[in-house]
ZADO-1210 file (C-alpha; in nm, 4 decimals, padded with zeros to 6 digits):
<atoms>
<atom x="00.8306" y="-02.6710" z="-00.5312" code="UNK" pos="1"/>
<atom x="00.9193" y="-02.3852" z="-00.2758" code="UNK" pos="2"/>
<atom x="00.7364" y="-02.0884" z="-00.4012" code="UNK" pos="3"/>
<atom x="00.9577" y="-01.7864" z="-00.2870" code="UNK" pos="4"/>
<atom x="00.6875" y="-01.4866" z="-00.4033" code="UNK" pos="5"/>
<atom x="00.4840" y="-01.4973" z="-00.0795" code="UNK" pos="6"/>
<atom x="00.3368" y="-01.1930" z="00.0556" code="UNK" pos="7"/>
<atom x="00.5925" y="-01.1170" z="00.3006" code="UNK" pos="8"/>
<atom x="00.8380" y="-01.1505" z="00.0158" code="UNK" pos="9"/>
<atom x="00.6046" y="-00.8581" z="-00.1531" code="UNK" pos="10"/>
<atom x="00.5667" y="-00.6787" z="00.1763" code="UNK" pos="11"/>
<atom x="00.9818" y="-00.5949" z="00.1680" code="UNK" pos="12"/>
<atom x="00.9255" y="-00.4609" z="-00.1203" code="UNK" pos="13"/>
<atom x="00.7104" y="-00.1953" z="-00.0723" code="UNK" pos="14"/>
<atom x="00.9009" y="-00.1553" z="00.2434" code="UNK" pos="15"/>
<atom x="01.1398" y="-00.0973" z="00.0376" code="UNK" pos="16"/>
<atom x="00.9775" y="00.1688" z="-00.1069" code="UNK" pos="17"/>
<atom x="00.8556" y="00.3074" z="00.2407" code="UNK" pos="18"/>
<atom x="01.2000" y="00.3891" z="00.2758" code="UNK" pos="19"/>
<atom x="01.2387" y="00.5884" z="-00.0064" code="UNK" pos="20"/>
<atom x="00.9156" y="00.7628" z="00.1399" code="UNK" pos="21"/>
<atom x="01.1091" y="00.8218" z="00.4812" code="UNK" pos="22"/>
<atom x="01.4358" y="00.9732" z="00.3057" code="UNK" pos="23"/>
<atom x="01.2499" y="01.2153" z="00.1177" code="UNK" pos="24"/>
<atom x="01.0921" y="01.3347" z="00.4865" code="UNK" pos="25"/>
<atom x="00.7534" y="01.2039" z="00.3653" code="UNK" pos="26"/>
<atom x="00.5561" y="01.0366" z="00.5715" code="UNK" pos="27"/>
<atom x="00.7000" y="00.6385" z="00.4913" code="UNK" pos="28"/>
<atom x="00.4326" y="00.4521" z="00.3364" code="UNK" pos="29"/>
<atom x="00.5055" y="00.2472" z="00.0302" code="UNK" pos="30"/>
<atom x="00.3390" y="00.0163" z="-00.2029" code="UNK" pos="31"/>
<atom x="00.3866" y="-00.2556" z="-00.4564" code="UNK" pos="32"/>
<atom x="00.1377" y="-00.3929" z="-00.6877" code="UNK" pos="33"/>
<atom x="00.1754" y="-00.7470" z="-00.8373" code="UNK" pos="34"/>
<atom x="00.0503" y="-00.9429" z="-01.1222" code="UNK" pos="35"/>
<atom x="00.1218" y="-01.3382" z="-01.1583" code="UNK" pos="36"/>
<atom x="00.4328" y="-01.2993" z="-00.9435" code="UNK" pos="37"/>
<atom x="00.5504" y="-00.9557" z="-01.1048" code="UNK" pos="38"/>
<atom x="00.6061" y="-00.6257" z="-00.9688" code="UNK" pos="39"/>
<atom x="00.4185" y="-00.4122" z="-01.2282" code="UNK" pos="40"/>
<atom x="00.3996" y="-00.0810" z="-01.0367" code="UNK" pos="41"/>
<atom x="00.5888" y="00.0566" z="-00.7377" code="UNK" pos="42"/>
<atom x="00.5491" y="00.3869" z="-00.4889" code="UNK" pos="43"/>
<atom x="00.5508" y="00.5405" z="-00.1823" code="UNK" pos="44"/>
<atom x="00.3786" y="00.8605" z="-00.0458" code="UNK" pos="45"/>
<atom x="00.4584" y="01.2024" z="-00.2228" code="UNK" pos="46"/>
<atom x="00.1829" y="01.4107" z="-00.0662" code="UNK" pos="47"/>
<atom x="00.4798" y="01.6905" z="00.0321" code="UNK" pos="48"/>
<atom x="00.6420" y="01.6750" z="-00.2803" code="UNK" pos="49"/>
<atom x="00.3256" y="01.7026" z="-00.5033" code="UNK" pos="50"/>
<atom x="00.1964" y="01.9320" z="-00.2265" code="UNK" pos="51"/>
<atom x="-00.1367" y="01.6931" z="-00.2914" code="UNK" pos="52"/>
<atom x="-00.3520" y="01.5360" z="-00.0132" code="UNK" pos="53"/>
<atom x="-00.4006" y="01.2417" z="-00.2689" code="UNK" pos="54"/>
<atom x="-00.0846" y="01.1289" z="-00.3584" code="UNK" pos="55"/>
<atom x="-00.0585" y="00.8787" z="-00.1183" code="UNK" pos="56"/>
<atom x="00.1163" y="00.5714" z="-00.1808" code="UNK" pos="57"/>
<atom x="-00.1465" y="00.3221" z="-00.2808" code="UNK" pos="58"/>
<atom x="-00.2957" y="00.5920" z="-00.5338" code="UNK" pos="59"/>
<atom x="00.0304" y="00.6161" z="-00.7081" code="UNK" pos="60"/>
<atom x="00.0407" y="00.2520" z="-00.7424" code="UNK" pos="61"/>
<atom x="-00.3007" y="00.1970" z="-00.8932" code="UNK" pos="62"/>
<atom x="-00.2108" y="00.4705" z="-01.1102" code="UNK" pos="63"/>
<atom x="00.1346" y="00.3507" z="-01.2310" code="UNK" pos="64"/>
<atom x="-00.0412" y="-00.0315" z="-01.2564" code="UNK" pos="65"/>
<atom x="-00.3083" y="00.0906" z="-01.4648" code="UNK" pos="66"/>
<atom x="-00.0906" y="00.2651" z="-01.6888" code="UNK" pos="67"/>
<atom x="00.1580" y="-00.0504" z="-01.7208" code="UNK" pos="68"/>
<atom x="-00.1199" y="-00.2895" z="-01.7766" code="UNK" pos="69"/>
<atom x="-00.3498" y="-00.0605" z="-01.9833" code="UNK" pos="70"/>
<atom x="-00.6382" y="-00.1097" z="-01.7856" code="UNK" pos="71"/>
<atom x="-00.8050" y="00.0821" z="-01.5315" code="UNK" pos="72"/>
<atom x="-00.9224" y="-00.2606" z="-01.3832" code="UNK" pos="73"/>
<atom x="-00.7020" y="-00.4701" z="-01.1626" code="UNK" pos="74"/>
<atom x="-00.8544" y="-00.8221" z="-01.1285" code="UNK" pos="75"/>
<atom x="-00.5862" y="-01.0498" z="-01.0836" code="UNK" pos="76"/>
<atom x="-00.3765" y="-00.7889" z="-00.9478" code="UNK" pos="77"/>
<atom x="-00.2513" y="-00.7470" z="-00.5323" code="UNK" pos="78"/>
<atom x="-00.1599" y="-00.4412" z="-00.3606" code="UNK" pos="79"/>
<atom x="00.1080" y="-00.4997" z="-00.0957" code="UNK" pos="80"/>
<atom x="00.1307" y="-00.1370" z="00.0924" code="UNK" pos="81"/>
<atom x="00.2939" y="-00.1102" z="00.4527" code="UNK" pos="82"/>
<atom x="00.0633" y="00.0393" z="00.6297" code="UNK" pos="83"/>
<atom x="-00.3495" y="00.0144" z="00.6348" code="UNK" pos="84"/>
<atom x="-00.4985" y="00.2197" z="00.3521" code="UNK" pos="85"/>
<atom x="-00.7273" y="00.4947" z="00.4574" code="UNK" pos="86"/>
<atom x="-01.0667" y="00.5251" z="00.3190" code="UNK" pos="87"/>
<atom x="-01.0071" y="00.6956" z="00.0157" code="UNK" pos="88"/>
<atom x="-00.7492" y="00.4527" z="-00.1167" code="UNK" pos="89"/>
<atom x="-00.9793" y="00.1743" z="00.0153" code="UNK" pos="90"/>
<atom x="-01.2157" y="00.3097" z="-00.1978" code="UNK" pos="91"/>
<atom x="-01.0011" y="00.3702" z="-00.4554" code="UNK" pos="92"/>
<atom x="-00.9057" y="00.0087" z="-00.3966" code="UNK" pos="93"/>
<atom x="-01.2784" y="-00.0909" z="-00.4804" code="UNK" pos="94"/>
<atom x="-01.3163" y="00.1044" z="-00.8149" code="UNK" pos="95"/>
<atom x="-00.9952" y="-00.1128" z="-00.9391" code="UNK" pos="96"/>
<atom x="-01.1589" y="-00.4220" z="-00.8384" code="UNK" pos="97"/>
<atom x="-00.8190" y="-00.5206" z="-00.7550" code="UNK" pos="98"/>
<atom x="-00.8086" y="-00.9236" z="-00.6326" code="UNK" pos="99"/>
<atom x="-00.6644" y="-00.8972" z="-00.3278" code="UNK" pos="100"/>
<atom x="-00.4931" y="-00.5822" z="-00.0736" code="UNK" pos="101"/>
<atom x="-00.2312" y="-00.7028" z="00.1633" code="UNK" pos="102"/>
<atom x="-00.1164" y="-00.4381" z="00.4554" code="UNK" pos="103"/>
<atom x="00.1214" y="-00.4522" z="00.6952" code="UNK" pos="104"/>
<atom x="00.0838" y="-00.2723" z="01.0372" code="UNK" pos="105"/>
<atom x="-00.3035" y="-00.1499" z="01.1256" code="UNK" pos="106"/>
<atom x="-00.3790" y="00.1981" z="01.1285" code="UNK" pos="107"/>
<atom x="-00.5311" y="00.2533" z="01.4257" code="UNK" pos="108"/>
<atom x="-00.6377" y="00.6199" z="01.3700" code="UNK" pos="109"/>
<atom x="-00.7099" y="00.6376" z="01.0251" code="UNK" pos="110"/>
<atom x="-00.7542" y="00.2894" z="00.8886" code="UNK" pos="111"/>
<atom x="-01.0315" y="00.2261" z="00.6609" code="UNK" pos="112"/>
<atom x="-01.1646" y="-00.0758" z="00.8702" code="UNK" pos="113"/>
<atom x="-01.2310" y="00.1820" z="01.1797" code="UNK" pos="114"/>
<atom x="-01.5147" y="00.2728" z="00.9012" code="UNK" pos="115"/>
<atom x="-01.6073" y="-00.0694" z="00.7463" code="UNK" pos="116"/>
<atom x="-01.3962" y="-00.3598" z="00.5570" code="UNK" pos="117"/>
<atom x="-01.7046" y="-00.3773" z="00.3183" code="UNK" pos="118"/>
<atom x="-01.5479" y="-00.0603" z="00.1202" code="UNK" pos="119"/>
<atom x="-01.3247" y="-00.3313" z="-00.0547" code="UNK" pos="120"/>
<atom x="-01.4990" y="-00.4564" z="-00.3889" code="UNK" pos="121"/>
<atom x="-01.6980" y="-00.7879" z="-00.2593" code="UNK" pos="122"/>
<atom x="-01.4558" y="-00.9798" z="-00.4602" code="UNK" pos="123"/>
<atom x="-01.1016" y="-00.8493" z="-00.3074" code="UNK" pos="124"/>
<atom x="-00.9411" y="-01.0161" z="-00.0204" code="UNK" pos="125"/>
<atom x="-00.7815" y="-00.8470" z="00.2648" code="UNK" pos="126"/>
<atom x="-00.4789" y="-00.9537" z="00.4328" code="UNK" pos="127"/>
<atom x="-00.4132" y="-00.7273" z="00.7149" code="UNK" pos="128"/>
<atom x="-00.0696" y="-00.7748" z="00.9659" code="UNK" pos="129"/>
<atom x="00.1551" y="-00.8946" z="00.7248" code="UNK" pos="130"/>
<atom x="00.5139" y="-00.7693" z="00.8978" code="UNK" pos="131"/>
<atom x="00.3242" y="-00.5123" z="01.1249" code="UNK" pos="132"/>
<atom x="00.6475" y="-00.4963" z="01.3368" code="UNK" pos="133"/>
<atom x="00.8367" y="-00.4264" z="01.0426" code="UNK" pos="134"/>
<atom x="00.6234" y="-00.1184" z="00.8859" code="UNK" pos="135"/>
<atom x="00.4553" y="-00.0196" z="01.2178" code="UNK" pos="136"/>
<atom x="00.8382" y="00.0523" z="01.3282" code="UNK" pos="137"/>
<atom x="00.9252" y="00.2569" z="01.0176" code="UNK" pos="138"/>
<atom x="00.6107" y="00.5160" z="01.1032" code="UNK" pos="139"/>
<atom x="00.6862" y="00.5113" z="01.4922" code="UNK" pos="140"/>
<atom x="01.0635" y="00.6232" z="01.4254" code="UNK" pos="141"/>
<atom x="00.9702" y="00.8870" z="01.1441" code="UNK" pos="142"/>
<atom x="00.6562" y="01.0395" z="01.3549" code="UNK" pos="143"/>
<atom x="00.9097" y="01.0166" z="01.6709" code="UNK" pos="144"/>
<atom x="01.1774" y="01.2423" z="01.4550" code="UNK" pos="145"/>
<atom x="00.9246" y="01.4935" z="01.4025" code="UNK" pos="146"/>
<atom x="00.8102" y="01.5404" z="01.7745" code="UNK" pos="147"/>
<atom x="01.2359" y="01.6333" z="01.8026" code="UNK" pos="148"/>
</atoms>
């Protein structure tokens, strides 16, 4: 049996939401987080809007997640997000002992494996790449706009 839920089908999703991130003239990161095949939380970057350095896309996700499941753990749980997380969602990232983090382009200034890949919880897997064109493309045109 074909099984259609693969992580680049999860990847357009939070591309997806990226977009939504880009619109709002925030910087166009966006996130999914699923459980057994299901979307249970979605966001994108709203560090303008909240006028908060944390609000980054992967935060909002954990925090939307947590709520839906009613747990502030994540086992079983992956975070698709478009592009590397820094090291405070990383970290973030380990205190949820989510399963598994999935990014799509590297973030070659600020990514949290610059630092160390051992922030992760020693039980998530990381899945770095996953349509890097795709995401790495939807920073380049939004940080090209703003040198305009």
């Amino acid at each position: 049996m074909l099984n259609l839920y693969t992580d680049e089908f999860f990847m357009k999703e939070a591309l997806k939401e990226a977009r939504m991130a880009f619109d709002k003239d925030e910087v166009p990161i966006g996130a999914v987080v699923v459980c057994n095949n299901r979307i249970v939380a979605r966001a994108h970057n709203l560090t303008e809007l909240l006028t908060d350095v944390t609000a980054h896309a992967e935060m909002q996700a954990f925090t939307a997640a947590s709520g839906f499941l009613g747990s502030k753990y994540l086992e079983g749980c992956t975070l698709y997000v478009t592009i590397e997380p820094c090291v405070m969602c990383a970290g973030a990232a380990f205190w949820t002992q989510i399963s598994k983090v999935v990014f799509g382009a590297y973030d070659v200034k600020r990514g949290f494996t610059l630092t160390s890949p051992k922030i992760l919880h020693p039980k998530t897997q990381m899945v770095g790449g996953v349509l890097d064109t795709e995401c790495g493309a939807l920073m380049k045109a939004f940080f090209k706009e703003k040198r305009i």
